[in-house]
C-alpha positions as CSV (number, residue, x, y, z in Angstrom):
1,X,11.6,-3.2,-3.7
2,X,10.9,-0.1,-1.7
3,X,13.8,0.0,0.4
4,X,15.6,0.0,-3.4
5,X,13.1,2.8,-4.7
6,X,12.3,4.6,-0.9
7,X,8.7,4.2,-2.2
8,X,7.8,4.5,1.6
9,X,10.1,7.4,3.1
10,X,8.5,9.2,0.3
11,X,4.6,8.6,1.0
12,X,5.6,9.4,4.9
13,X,7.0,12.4,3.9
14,X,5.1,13.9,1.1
15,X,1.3,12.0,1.9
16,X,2.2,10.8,-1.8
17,X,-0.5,8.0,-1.5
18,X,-1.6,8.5,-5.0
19,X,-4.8,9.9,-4.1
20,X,-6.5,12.0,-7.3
21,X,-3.8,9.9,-9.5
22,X,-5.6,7.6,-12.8
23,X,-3.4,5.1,-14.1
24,X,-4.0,2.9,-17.1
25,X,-2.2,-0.3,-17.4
26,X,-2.5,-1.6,-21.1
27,X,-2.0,-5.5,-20.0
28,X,-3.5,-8.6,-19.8
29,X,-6.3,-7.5,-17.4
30,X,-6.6,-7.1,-13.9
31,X,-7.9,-9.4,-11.9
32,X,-11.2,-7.5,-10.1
33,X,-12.2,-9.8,-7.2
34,X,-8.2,-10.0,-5.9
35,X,-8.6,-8.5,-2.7
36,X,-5.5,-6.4,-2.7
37,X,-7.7,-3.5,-4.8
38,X,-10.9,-3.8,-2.6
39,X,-9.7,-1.6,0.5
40,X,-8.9,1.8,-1.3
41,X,-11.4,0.5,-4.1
42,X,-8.4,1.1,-7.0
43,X,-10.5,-0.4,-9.8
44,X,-13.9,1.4,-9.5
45,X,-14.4,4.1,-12.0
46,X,-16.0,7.3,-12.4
47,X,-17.8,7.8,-16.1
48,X,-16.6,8.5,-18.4
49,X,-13.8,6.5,-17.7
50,X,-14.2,2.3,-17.7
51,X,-12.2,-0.5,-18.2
52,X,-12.3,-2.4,-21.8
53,X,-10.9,-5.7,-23.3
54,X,-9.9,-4.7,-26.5
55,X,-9.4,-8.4,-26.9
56,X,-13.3,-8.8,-27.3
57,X,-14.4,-6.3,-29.3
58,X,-17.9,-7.9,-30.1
59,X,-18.2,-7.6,-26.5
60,X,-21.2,-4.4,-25.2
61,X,-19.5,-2.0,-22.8
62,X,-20.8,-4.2,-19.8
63,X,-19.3,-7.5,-20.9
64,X,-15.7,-5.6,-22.0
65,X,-15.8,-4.4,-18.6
66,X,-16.1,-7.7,-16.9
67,X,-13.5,-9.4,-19.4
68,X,-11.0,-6.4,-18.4
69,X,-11.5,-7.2,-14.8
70,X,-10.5,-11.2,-15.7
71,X,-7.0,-12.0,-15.7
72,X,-5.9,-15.7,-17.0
73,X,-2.3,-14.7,-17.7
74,X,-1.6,-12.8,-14.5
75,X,1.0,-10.0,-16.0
76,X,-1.6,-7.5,-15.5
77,X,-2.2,-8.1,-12.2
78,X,1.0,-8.7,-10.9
79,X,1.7,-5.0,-12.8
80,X,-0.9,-3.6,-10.6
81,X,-0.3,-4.5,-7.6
82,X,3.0,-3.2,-7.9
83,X,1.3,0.1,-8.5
84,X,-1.8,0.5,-5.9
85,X,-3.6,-1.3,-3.9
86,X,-2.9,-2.2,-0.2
87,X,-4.5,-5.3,2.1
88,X,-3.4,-5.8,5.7
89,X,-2.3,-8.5,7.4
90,X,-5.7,-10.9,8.0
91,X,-5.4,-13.1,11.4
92,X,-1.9,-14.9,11.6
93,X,-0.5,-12.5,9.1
94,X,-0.3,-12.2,5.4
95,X,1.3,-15.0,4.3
96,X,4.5,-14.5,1.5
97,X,5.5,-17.7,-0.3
98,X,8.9,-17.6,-2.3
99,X,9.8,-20.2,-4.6
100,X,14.1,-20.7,-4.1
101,X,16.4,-23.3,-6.2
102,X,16.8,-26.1,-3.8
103,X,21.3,-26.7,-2.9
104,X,22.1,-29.4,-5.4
105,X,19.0,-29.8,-6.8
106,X,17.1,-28.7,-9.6
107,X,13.8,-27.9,-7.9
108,X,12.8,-25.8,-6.0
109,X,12.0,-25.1,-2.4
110,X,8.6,-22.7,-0.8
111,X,9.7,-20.8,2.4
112,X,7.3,-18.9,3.7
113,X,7.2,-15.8,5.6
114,X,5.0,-13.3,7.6
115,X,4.0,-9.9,6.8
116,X,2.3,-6.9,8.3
117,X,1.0,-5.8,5.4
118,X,1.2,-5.4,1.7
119,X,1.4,-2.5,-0.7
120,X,1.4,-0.8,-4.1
121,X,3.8,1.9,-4.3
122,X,0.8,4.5,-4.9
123,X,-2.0,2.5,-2.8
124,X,-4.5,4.8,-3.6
125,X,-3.7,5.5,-7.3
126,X,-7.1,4.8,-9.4
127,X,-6.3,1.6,-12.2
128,X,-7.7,1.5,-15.9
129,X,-7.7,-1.9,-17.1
130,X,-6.9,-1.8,-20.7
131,X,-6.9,-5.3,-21.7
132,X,-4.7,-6.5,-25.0
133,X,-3.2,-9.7,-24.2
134,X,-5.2,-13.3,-24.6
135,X,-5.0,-15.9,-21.8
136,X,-1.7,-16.7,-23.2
137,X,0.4,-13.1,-22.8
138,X,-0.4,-12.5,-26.9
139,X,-1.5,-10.0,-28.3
140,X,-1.4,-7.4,-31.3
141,X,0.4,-3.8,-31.3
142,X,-2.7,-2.8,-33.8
143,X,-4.9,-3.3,-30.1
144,X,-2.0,-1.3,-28.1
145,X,-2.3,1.6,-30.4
146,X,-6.0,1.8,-29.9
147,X,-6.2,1.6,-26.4
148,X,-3.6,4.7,-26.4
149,X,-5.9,6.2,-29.0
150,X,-8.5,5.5,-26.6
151,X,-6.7,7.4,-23.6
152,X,-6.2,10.4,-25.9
153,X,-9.8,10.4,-26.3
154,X,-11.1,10.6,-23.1
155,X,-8.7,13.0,-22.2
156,X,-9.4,15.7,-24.7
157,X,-13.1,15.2,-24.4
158,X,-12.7,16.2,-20.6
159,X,-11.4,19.7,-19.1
160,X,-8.7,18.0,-17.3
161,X,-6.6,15.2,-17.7
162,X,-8.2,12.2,-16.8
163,X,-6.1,9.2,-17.0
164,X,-2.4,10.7,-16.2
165,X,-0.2,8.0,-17.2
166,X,0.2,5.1,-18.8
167,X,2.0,1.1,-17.9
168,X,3.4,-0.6,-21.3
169,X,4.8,-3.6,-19.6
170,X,4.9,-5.2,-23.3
171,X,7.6,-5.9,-25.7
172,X,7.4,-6.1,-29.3
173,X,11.2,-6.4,-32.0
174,X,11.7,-4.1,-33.5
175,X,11.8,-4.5,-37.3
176,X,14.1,-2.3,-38.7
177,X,13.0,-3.6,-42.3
178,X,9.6,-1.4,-41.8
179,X,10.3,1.6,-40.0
180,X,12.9,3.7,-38.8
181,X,14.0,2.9,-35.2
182,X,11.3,4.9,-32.7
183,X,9.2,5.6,-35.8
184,X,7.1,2.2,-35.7
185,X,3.3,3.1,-35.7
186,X,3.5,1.9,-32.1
187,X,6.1,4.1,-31.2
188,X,4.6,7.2,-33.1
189,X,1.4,7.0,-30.8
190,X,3.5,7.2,-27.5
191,X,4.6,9.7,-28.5
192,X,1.5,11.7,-29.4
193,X,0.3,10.5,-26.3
194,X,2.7,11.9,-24.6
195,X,3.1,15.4,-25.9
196,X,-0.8,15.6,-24.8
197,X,0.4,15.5,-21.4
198,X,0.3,11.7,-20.2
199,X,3.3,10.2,-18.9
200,X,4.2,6.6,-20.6
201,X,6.0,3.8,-19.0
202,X,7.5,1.0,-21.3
203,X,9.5,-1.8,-20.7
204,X,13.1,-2.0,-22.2
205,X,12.4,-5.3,-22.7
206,X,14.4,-8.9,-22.0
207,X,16.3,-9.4,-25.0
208,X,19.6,-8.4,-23.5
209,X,21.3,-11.5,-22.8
210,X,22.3,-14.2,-25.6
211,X,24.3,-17.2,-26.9
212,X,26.6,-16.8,-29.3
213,X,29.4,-17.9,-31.3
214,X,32.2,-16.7,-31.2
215,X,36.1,-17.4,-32.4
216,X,36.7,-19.5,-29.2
217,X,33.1,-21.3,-29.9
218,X,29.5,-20.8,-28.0
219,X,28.9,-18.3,-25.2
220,X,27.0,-16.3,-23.4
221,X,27.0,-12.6,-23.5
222,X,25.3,-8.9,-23.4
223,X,23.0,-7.9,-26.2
224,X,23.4,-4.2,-26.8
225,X,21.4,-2.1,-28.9
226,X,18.5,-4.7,-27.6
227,X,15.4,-2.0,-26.4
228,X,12.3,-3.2,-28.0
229,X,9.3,-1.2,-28.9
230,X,7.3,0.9,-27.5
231,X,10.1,1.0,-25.5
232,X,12.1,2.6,-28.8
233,X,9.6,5.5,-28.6
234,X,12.0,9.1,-27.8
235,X,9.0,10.5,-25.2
236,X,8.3,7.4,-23.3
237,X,10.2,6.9,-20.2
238,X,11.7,3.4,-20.9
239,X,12.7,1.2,-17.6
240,X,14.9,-1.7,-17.7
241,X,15.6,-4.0,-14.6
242,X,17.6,-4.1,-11.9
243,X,18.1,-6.5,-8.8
244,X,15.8,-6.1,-6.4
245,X,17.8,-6.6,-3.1
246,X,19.8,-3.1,-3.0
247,X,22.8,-4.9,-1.7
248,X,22.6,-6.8,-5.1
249,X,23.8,-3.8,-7.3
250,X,24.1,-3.6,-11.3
251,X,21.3,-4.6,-14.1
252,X,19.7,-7.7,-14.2
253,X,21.5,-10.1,-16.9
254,X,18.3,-10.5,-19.1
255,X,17.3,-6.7,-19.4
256,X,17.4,-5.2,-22.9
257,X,20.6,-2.9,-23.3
258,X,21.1,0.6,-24.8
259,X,21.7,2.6,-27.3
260,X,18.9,2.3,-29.2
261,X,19.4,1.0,-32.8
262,X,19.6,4.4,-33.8
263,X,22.3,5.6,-31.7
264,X,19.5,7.3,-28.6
265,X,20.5,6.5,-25.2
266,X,18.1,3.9,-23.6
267,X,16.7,2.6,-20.9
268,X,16.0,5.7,-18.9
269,X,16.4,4.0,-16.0
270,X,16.2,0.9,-14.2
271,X,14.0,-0.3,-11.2
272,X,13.8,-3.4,-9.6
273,X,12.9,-6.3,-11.9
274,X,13.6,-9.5,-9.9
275,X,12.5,-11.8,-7.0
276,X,9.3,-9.4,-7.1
277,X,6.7,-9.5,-4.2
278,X,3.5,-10.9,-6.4
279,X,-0.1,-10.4,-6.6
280,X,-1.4,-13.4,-8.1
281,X,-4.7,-13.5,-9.7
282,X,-7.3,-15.7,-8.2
283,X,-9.1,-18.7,-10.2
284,X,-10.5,-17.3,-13.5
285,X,-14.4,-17.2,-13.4
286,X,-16.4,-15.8,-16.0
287,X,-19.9,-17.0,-14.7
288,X,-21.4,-13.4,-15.9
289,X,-24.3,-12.2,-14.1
């Protein structure tokens, strides 16, 4: 991925580490004890900022906080890791294991490989985990919309900008029997999140590919006019996926297509979506202290 984005010519060239950066990833959690966030300490917070499971909200601060930091469905972490964080290699190397479709079979095969080590694209970028989604990767927009309620808050209580941008790796239909395209309540909150000076980051979504029938029977084929929310919202900068292996050009199959239903061009852009380099979370404990 970051030969595709140059994520490292540009930190040897610019020192763009992420250093003084906050970045709140509104997710399943993020798994606290994964080593991959303990060497530039990505996930320890400075009051008044704190990670929350909105999932819980019975919960006092210190239990939301140790719920945020759990992570059974592993989306959030993976998200993370893709942001910050950094571990080196330990003795022998840091070991990469990648599941490939076996020749003429239909399982598949681990090969590993050796690295040096691994990195987020901004290793030293401070995480918010915002937690929305269950152990099962569910959740409701209602919790969505207050967490970026929640990020509003803490930035207009402070003199500066807090928490400077925002991860929406989530994908909800649109309904266009309840709101205007863009207009959802979902959407509407980007927005005024964003005019208050945080950048937002939402997925296109991966309802671009489909069966369906045609004159000449079944087939497969493009969906446009596919973005999802919040990924509908005008201000957000919506992403859609690409291959990840540069030599491997064009958008990935299953990546939500523009226009929008109302006629906006979408995604913004696309960045690689496939074959990703994985943090995976560790064995869920929540033995709290």
């Amino acid at each position: 991925m970051s030969n595709v984005i140059r994520a490292a010519a540009e930190r040897e060239r610019f020192g763009a580490s992420g250093e003084g950066i906050v970045w709140a990833l509104i997710d399943s959690g993020i798994d606290g004890s994964h080593p991959h966030f303990q060497r530039h300490e990505n996930l320890t917070l400075e009051a008044p900022l704190r990670h929350r499971d909105l999932t819980s909200p019975d919960l006092d601060d210190s239990d939301q906080e140790f719920e945020a930091l759990v992570d059974a469905f592993g989306h959030g972490t993976h998200m993370a890791g893709l942001i910050a964080g950094e571990v080196a290699a330990l003795p022998g190397g840091a070991v990469l294991e990648v599941n490939q479709p076996q020749t003429g079979t239909s399982s598949d095969v681990t090969v590993g490989s050796t690295l040096d080590a691994v990195s987020g694209l901004a290793p030293r970028c401070k995480l918010v985990s915002l937690k929305v989604l269950d152990d099962h990767g569910t959740g409701r927009t209602s919790l969505i919309i207050e967490a970026l309620r929640w990020i509003r808050d803490i930035n207009e209580q402070s003199r500066a900008i807090r928490i400077h941008g925002v991860s929406l790796a989530v994908s909800y239909a649109y309904d266009a029997e309840q709101f205007a395209c863009g207009l959802s309540p979902l959407c509407v909150e980007v927005n005024e999140l964003v005019k208050s000076g945080v950048i937002v980051v939402a997925a296109a979504g991966n309802a671009g590919f489909a069966h369906v029938n045609a004159l000449v029977g079944p087939i497969q084929a493009g969906v446009v006019m596919s973005i999802s929310d919040p990924g509908n919202a005008e201000l957000a900068i919506t992403v859609g996926s690409t291959h990840t292996d540069a030599k491997a050009r064009g958008v990935s199959y299953f990546s939500s297509k523009g226009p929008t239903a109302d006629g906006r061009l979408k995604p913004d852009l696309v960045a690689p979506g496939e074959r990703m380099l994985r943090v995976f979370p560790r064995r869920v404990q929540r033995n709290r202290r």
